[in-house]
PyMOL CGO cylinders between C-alpha atoms (Angstrom):
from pymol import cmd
from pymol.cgo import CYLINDER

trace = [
    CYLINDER, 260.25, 145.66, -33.27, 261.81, 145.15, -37.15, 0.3, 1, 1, 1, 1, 1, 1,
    CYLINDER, 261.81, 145.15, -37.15, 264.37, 143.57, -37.88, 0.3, 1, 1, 1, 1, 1, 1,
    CYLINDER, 264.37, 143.57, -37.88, 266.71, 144.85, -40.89, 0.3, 1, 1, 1, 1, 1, 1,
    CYLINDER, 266.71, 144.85, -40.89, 264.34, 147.88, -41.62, 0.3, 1, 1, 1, 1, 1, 1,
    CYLINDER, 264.34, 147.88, -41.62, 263.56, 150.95, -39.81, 0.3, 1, 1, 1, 1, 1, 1,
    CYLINDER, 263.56, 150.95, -39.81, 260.26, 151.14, -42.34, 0.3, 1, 1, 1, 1, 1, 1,
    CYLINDER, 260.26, 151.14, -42.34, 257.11, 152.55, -39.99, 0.3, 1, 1, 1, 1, 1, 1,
    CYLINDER, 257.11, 152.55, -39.99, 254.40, 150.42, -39.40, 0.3, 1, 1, 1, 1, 1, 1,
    CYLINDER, 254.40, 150.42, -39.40, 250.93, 151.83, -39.06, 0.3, 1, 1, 1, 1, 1, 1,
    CYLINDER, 250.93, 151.83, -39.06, 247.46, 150.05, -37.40, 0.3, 1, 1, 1, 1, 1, 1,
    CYLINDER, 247.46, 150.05, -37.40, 244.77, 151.76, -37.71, 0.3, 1, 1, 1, 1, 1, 1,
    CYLINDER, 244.77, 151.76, -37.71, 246.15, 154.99, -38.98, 0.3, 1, 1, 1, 1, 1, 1,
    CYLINDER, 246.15, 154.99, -38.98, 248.58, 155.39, -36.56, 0.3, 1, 1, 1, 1, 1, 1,
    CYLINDER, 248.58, 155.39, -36.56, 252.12, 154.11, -36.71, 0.3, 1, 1, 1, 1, 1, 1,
    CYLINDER, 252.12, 154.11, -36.71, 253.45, 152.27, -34.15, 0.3, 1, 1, 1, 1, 1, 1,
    CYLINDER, 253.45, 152.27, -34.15, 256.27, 153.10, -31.71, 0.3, 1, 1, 1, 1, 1, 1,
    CYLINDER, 256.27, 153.10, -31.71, 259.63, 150.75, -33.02, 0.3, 1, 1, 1, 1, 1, 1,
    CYLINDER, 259.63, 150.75, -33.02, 261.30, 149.27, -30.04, 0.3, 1, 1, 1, 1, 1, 1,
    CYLINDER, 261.30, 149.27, -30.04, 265.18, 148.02, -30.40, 0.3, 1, 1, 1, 1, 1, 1,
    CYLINDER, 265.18, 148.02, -30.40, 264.57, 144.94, -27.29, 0.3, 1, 1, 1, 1, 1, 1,
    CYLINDER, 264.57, 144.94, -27.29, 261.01, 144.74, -25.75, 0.3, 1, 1, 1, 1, 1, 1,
    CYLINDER, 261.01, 144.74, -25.75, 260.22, 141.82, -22.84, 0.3, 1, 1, 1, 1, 1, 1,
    CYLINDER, 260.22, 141.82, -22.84, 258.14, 138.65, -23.82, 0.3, 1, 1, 1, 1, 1, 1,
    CYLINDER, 258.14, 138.65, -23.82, 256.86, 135.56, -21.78, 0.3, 1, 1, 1, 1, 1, 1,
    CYLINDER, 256.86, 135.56, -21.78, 259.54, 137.15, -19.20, 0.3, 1, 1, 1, 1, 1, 1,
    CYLINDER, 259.54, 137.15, -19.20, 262.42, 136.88, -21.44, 0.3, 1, 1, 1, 1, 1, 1,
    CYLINDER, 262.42, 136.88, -21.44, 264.29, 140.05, -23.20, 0.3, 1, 1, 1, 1, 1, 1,
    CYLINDER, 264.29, 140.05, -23.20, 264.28, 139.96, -27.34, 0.3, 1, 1, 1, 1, 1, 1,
    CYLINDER, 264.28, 139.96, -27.34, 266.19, 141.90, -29.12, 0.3, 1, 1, 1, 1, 1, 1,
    CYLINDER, 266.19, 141.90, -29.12, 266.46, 143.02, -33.01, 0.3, 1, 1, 1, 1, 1, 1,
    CYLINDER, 266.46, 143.02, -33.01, 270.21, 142.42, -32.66, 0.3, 1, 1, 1, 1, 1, 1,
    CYLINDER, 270.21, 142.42, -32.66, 269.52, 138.66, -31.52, 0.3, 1, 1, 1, 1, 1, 1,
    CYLINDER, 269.52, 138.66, -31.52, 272.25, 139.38, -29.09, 0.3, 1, 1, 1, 1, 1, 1,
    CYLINDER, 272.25, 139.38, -29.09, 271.56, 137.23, -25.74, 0.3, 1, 1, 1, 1, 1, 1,
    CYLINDER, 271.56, 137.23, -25.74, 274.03, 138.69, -23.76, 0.3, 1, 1, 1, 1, 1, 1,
    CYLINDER, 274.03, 138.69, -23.76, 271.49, 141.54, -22.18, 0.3, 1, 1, 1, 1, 1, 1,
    CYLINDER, 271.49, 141.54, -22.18, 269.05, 138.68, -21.44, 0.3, 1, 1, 1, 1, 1, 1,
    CYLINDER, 269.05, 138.68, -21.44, 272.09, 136.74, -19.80, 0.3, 1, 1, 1, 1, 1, 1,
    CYLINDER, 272.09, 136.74, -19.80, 273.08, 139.11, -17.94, 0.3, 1, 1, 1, 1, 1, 1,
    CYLINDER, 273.08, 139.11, -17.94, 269.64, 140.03, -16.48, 0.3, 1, 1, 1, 1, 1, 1,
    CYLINDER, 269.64, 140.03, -16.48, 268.82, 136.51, -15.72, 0.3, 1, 1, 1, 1, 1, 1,
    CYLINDER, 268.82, 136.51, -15.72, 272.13, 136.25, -13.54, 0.3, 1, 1, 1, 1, 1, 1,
    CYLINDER, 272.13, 136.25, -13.54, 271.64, 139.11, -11.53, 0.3, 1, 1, 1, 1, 1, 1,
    CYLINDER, 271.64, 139.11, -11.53, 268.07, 137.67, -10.55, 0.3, 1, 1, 1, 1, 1, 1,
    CYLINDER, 268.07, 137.67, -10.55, 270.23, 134.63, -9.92, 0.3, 1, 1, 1, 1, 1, 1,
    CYLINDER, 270.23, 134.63, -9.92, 272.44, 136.31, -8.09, 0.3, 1, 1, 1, 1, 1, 1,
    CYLINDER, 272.44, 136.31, -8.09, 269.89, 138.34, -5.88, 0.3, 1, 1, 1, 1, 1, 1,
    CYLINDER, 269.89, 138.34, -5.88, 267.81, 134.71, -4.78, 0.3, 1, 1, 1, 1, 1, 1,
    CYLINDER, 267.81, 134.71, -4.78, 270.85, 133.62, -3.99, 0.3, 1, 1, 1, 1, 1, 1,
    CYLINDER, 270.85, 133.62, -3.99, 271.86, 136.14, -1.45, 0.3, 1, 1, 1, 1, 1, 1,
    CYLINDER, 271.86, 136.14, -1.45, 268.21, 135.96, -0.26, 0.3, 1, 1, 1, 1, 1, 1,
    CYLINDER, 268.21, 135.96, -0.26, 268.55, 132.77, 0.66, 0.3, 1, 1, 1, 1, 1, 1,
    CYLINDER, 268.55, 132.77, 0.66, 271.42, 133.26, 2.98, 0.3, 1, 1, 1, 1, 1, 1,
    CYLINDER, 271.42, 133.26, 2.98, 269.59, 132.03, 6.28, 0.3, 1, 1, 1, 1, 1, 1,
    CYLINDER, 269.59, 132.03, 6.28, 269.65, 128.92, 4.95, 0.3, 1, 1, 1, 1, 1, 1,
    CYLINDER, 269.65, 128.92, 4.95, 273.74, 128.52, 3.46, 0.3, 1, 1, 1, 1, 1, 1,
    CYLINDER, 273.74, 128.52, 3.46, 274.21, 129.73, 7.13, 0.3, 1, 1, 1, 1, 1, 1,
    CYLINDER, 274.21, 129.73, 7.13, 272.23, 127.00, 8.59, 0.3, 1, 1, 1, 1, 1, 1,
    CYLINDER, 272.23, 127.00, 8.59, 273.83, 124.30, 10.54, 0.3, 1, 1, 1, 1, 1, 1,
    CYLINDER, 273.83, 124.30, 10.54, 271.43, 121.94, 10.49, 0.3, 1, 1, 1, 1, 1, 1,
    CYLINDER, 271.43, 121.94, 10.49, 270.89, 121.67, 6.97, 0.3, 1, 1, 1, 1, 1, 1,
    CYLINDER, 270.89, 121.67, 6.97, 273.08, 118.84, 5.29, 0.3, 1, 1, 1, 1, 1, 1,
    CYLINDER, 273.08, 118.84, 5.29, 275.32, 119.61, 1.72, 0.3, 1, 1, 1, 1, 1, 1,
    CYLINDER, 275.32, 119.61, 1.72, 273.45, 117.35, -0.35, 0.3, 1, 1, 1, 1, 1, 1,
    CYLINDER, 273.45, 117.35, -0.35, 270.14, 119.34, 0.96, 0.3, 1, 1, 1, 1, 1, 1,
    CYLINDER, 270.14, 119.34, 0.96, 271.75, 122.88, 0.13, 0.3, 1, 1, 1, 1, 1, 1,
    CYLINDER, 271.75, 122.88, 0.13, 272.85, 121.85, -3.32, 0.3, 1, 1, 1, 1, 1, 1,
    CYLINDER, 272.85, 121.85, -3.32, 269.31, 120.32, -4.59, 0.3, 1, 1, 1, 1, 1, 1,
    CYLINDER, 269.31, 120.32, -4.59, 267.72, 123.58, -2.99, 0.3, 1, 1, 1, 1, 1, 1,
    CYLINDER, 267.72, 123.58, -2.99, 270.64, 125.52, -5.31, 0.3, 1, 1, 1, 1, 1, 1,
    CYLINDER, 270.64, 125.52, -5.31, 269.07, 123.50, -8.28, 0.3, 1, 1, 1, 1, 1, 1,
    CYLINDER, 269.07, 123.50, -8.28, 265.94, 124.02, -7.30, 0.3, 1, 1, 1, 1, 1, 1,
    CYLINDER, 265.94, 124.02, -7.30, 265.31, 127.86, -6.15, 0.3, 1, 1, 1, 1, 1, 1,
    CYLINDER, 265.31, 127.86, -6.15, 268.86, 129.59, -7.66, 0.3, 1, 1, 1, 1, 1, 1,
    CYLINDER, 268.86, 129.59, -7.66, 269.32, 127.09, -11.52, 0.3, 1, 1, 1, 1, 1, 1,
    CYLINDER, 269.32, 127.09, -11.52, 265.97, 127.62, -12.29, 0.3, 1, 1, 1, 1, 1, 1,
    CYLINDER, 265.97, 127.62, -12.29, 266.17, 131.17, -12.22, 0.3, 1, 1, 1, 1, 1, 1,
    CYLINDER, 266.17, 131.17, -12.22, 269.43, 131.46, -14.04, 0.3, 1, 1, 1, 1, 1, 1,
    CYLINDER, 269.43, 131.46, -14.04, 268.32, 128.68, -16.39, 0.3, 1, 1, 1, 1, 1, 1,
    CYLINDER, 268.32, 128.68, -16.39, 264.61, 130.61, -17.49, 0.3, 1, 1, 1, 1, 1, 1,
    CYLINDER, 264.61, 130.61, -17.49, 264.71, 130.41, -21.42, 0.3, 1, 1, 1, 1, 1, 1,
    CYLINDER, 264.71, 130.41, -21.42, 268.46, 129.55, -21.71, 0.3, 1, 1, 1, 1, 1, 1,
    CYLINDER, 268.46, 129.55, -21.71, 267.05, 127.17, -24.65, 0.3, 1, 1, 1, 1, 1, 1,
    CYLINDER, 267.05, 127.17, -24.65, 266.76, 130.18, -27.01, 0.3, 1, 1, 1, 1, 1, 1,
    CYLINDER, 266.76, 130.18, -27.01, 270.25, 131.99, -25.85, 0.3, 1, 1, 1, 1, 1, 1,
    CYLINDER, 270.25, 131.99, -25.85, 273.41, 132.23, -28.41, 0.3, 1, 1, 1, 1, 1, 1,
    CYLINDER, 273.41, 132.23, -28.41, 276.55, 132.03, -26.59, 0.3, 1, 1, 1, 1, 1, 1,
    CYLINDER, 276.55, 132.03, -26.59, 279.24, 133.81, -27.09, 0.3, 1, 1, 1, 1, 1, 1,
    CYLINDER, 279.24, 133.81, -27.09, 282.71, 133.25, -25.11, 0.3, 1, 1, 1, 1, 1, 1,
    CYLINDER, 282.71, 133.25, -25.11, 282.34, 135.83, -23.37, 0.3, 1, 1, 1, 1, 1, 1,
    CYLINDER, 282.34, 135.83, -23.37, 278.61, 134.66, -22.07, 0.3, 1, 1, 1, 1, 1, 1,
    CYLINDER, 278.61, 134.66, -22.07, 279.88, 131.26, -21.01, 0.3, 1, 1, 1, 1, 1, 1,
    CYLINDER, 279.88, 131.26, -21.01, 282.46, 132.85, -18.94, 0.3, 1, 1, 1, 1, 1, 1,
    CYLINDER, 282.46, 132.85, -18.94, 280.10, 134.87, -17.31, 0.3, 1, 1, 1, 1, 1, 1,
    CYLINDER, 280.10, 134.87, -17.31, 278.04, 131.86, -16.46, 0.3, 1, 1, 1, 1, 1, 1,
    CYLINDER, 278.04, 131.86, -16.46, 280.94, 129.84, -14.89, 0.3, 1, 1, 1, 1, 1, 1,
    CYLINDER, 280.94, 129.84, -14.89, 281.44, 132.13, -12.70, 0.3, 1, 1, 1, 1, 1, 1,
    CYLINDER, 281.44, 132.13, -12.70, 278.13, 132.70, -11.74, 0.3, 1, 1, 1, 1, 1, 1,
    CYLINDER, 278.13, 132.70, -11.74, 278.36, 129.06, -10.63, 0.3, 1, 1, 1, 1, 1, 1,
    CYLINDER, 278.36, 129.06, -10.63, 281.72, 129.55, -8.42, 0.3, 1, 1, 1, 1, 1, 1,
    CYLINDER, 281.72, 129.55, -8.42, 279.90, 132.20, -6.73, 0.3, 1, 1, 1, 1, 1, 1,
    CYLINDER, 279.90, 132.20, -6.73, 276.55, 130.21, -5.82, 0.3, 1, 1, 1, 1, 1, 1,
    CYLINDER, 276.55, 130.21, -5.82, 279.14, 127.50, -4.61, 0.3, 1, 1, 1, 1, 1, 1,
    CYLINDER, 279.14, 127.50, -4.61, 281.14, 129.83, -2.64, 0.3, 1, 1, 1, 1, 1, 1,
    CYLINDER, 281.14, 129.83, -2.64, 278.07, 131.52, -1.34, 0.3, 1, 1, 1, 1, 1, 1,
    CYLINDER, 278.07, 131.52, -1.34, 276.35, 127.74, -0.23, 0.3, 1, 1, 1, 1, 1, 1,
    CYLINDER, 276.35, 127.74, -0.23, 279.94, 126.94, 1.60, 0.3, 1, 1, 1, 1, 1, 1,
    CYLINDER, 279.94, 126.94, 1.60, 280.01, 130.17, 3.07, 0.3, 1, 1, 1, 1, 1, 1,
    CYLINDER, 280.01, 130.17, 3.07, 283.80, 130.45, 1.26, 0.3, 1, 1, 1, 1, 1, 1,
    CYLINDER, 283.80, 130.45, 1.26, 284.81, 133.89, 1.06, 0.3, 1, 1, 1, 1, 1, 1,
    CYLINDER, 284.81, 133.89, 1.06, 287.33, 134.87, -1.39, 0.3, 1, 1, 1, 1, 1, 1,
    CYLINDER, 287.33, 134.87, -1.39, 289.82, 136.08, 1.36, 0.3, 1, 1, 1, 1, 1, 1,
    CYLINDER, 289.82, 136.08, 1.36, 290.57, 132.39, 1.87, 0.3, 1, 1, 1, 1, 1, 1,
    CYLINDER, 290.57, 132.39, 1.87, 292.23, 131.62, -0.92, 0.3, 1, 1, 1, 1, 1, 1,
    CYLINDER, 292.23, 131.62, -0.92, 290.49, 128.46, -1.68, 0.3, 1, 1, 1, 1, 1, 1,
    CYLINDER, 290.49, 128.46, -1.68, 290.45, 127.51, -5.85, 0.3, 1, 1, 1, 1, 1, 1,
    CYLINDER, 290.45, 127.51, -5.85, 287.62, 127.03, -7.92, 0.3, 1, 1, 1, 1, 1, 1,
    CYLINDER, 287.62, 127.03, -7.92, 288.69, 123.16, -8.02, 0.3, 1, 1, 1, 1, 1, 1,
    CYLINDER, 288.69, 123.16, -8.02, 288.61, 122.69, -4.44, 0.3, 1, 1, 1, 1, 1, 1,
    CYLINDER, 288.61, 122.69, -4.44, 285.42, 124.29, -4.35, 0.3, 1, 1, 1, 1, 1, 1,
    CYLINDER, 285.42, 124.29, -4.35, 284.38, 121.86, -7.22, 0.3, 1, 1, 1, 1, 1, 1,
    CYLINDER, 284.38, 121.86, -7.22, 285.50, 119.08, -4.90, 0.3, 1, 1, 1, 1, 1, 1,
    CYLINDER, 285.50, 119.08, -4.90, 283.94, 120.28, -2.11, 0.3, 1, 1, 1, 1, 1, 1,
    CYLINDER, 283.94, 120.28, -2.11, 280.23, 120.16, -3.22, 0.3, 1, 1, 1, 1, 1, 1,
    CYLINDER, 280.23, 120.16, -3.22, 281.18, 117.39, -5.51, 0.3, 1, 1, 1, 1, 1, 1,
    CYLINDER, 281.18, 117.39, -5.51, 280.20, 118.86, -8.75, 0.3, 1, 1, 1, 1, 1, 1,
    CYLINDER, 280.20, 118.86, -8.75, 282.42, 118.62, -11.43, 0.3, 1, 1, 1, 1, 1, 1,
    CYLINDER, 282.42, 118.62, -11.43, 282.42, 121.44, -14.65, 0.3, 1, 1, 1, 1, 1, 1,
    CYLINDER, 282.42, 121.44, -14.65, 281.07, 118.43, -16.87, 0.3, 1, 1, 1, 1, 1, 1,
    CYLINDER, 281.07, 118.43, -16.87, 278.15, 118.15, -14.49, 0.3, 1, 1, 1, 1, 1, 1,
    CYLINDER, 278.15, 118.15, -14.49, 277.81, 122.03, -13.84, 0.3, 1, 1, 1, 1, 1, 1,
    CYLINDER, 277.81, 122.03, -13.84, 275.61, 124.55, -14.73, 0.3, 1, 1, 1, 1, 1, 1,
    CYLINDER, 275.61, 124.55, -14.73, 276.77, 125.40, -18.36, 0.3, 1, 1, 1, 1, 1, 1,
    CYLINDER, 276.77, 125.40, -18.36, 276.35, 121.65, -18.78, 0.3, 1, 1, 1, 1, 1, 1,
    CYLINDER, 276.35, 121.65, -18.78, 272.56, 121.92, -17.65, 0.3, 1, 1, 1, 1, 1, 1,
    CYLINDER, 272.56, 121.92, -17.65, 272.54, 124.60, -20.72, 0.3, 1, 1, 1, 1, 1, 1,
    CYLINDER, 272.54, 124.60, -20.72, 273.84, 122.50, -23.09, 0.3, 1, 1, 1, 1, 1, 1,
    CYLINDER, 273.84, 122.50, -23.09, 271.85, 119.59, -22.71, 0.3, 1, 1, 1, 1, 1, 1,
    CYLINDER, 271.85, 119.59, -22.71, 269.27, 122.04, -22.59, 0.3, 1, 1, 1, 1, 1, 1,
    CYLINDER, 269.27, 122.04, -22.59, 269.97, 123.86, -26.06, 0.3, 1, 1, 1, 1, 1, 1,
    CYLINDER, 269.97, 123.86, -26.06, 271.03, 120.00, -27.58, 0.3, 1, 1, 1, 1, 1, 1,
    CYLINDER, 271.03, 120.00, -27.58, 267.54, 118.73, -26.70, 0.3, 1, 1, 1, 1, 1, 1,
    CYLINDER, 267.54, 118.73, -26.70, 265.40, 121.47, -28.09, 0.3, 1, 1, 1, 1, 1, 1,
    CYLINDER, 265.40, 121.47, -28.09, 267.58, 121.15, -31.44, 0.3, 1, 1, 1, 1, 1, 1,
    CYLINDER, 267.58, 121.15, -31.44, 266.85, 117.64, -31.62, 0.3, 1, 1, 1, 1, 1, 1,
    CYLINDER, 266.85, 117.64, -31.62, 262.99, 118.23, -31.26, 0.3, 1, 1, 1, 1, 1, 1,
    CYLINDER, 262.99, 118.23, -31.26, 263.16, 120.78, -34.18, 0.3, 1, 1, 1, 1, 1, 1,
    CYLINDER, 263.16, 120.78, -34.18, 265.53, 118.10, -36.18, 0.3, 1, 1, 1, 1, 1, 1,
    CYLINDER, 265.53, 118.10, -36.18, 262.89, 115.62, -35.76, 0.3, 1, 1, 1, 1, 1, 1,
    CYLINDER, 262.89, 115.62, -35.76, 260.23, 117.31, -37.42, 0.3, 1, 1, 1, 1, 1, 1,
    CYLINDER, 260.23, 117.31, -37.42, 261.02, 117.64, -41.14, 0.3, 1, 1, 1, 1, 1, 1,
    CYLINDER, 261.02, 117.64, -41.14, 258.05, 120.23, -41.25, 0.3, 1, 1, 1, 1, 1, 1,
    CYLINDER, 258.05, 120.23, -41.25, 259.57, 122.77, -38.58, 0.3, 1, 1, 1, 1, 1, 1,
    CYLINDER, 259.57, 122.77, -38.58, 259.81, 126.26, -40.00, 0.3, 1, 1, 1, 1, 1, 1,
    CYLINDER, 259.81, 126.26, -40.00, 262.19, 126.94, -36.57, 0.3, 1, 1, 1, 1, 1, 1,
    CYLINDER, 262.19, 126.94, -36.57, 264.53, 124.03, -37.84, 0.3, 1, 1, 1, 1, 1, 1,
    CYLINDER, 264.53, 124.03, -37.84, 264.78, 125.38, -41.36, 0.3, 1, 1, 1, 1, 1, 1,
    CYLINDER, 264.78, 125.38, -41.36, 265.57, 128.38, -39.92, 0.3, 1, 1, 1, 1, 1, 1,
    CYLINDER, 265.57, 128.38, -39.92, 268.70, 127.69, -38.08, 0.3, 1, 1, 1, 1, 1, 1,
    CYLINDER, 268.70, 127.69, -38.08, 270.41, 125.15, -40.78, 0.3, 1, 1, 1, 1, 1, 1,
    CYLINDER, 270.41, 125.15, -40.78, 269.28, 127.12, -43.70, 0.3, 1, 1, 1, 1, 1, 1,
    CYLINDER, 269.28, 127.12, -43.70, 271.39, 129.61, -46.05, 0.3, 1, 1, 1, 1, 1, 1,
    CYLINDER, 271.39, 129.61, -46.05, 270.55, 132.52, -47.47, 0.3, 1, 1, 1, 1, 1, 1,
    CYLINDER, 270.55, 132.52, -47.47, 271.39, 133.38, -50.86, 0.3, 1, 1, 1, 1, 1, 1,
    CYLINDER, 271.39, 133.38, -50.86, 274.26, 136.19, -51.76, 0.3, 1, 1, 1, 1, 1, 1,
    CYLINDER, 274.26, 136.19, -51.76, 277.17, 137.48, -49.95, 0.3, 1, 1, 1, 1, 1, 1,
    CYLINDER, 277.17, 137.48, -49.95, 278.19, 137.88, -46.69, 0.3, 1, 1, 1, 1, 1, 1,
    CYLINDER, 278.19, 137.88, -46.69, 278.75, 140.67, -45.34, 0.3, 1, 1, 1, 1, 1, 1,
    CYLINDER, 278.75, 140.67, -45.34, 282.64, 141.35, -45.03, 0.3, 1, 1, 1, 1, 1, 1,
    CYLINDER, 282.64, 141.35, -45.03, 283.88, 140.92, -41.52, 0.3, 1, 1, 1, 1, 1, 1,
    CYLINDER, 283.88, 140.92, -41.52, 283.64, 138.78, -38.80, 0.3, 1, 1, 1, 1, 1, 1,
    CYLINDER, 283.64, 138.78, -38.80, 280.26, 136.66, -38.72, 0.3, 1, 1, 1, 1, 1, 1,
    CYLINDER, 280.26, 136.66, -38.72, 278.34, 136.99, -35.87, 0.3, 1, 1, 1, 1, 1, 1,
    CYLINDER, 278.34, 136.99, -35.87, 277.97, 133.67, -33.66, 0.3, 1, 1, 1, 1, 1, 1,
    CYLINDER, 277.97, 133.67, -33.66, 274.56, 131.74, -34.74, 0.3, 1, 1, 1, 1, 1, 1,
    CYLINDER, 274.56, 131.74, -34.74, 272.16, 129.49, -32.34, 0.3, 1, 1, 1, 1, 1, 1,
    CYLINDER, 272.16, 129.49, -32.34, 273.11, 126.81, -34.35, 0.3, 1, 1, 1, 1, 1, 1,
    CYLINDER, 273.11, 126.81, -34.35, 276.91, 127.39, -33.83, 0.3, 1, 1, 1, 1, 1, 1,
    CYLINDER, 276.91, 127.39, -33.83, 276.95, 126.51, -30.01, 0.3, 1, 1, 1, 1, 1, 1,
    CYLINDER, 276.95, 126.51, -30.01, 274.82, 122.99, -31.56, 0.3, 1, 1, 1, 1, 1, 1,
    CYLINDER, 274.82, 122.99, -31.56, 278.14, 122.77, -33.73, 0.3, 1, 1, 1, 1, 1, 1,
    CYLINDER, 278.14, 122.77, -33.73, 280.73, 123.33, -31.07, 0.3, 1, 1, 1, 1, 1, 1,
    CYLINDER, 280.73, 123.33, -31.07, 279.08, 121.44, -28.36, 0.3, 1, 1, 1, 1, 1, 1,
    CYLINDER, 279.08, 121.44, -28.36, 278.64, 118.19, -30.41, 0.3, 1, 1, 1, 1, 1, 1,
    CYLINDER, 278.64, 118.19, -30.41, 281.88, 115.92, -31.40, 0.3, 1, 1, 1, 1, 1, 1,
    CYLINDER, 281.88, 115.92, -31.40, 281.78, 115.46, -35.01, 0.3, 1, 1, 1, 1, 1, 1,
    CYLINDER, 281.78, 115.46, -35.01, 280.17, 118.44, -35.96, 0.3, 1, 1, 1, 1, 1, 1,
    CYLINDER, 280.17, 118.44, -35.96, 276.61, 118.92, -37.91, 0.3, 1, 1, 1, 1, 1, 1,
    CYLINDER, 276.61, 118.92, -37.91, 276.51, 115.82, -39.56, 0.3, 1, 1, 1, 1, 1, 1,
    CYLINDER, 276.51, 115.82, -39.56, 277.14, 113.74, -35.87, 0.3, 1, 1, 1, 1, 1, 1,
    CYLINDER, 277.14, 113.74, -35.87, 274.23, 116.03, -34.28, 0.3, 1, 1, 1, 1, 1, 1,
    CYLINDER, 274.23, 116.03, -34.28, 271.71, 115.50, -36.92, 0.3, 1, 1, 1, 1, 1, 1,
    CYLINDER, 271.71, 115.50, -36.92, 272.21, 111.75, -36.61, 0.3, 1, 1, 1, 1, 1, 1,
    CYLINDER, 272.21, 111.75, -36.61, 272.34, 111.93, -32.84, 0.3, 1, 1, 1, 1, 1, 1,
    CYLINDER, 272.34, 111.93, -32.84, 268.76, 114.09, -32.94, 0.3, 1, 1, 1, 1, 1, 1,
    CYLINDER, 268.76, 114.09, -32.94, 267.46, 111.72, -34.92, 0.3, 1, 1, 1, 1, 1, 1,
    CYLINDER, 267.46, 111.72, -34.92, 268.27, 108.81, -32.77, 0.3, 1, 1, 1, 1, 1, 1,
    CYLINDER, 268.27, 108.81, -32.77, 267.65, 110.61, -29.72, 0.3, 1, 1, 1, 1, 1, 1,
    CYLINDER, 267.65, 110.61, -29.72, 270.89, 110.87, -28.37, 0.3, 1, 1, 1, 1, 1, 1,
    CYLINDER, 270.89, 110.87, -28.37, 271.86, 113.31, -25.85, 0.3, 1, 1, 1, 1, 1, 1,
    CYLINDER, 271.86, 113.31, -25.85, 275.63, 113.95, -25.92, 0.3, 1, 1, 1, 1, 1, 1,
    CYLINDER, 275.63, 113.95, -25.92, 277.28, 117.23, -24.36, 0.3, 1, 1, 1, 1, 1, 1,
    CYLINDER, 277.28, 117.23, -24.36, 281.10, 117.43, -24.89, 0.3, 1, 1, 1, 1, 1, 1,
]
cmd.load_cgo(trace, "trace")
C-alpha cells in the first residue's frame, strides 16, 4: 500500500500487487487514513458479542452492576480494539453513541417500542455520557498523545504536530489525529502539551 503515488514497486523482479486498505495486527489501514471503515467493522463485532451474549441480559439472577462490568469486559473491549489510532469525525462519534444506547438497551432488555429515552436509560444503569464509552476513547487517544509528547525523540509525535511546507490544498481540510487531541482538551494545544507533560489526564 502507497500513499500519494500509484508508482509500482518491484521485489525481486516482480512488482507487487498495490492494495487501497489491507488488515494489520487485526486492525484495517487504509491509504486514505480514513477510520471510519475500521469503526464501523469494530462495531458490528461489537454488536454481534453483544447479541451473543443474550442468555445472560436475560438472566434473572444476575445483578446490574454484574451485567455492566461483563459489558466492559466482553462487549468495550471489542469495540474499543485499537481505538488509540482512530480519527474521528462527527459522524464516527455519533455512530459510537449509539452503539452504546444499544448495548444499554440490549443489557435492560429495553426495546425501542417502549418509548423509554436515552437519559432514562443513562439513569437506569447509572452511567452518565461523561463516563460512557466515547469517554473510554478519549482518555484513551489523550493518554497515548501524552506518551508520544513525552519523548522529545518520537518520530510518531513529530508527525502529528508537524507542518509541511507549501500550500494547502484548496477545500475543506480533512480532520487530523491530532485534531480530536485539540477538541477534546480545554485550552487547546498549548493546555495539552503542558497537561502531557505533567501527566494529566483531562477529557472535556
Amino acid at each position: 500500500m502507497t500513499h500519494g503515488s500509484k508508482e509500482t514497486i518491484s521485489l525481486g523482479g516482480k512488482p507487487i500487487k498495490q492494495v487501497e486498505r489491507f488488515k494489520y495486527l487485526g486492525s484495517m489501514v487504509g491509504c486514505d487514513a480514513d477510520s471510519t471503515p475500521e469503526i464501523n467493522a469494530r462495531l458490528a463485532i461489537a454488536r454481534d458479542a453483544t447479541s451473543q451474549l443474550l442468555g445472560l441480559w436475560m438472566a434473572k439472577a444476575i445483578s446490574l452492576k454484574l451485567k455492566k462490568q461483563l459489558v466492559r469486559s466482553l462487549v468495550w473491549s471489542i469495540a474499543l480494539y485499537g481505538a488509540e489510532s482512530w480519527t474521528l469525525k462527527q459522524s464516527d462519534i455519533k455512530k459510537i453513541e449509539s452503539f452504546e444506547l444499544w448495548v444499554w438497551r440490549r443489557m435492560l432488555q429495553v426495546s425501542w417500542k417502549d418509548r423509554k429515552t436515552n437519559a432514562w436509560v443513562r439513569q437506569k444503569v447509572g452511567i452518565t455520557e461523561k463516563q460512557g464509552l466515547l469517554s473510554q476513547l478519549k482518555k484513551r487517544k489523550i493518554s497515548l498523545y501524552g506518551y508520544w509528547k513525552r519523548r522529545p525523540d518520537s518520530i510518531v509525535q513529530i508527525t502529528i504536530e508537524g507542518e509541511v511546507e507549501g500550500k494547502a490544498r484548496s477545500g475543506l481540510r480533512k480532520t487530523g489525529w491530532i485534531d480530536n487531541i485539540r477538541m477534546w482538551t480545554n485550552g487547546g494545544m498549548a493546555v495539552a502539551r503542558e497537561k502531557a507533560r505533567k501527566r494529566m489526564l483531562t477529557v472535556l
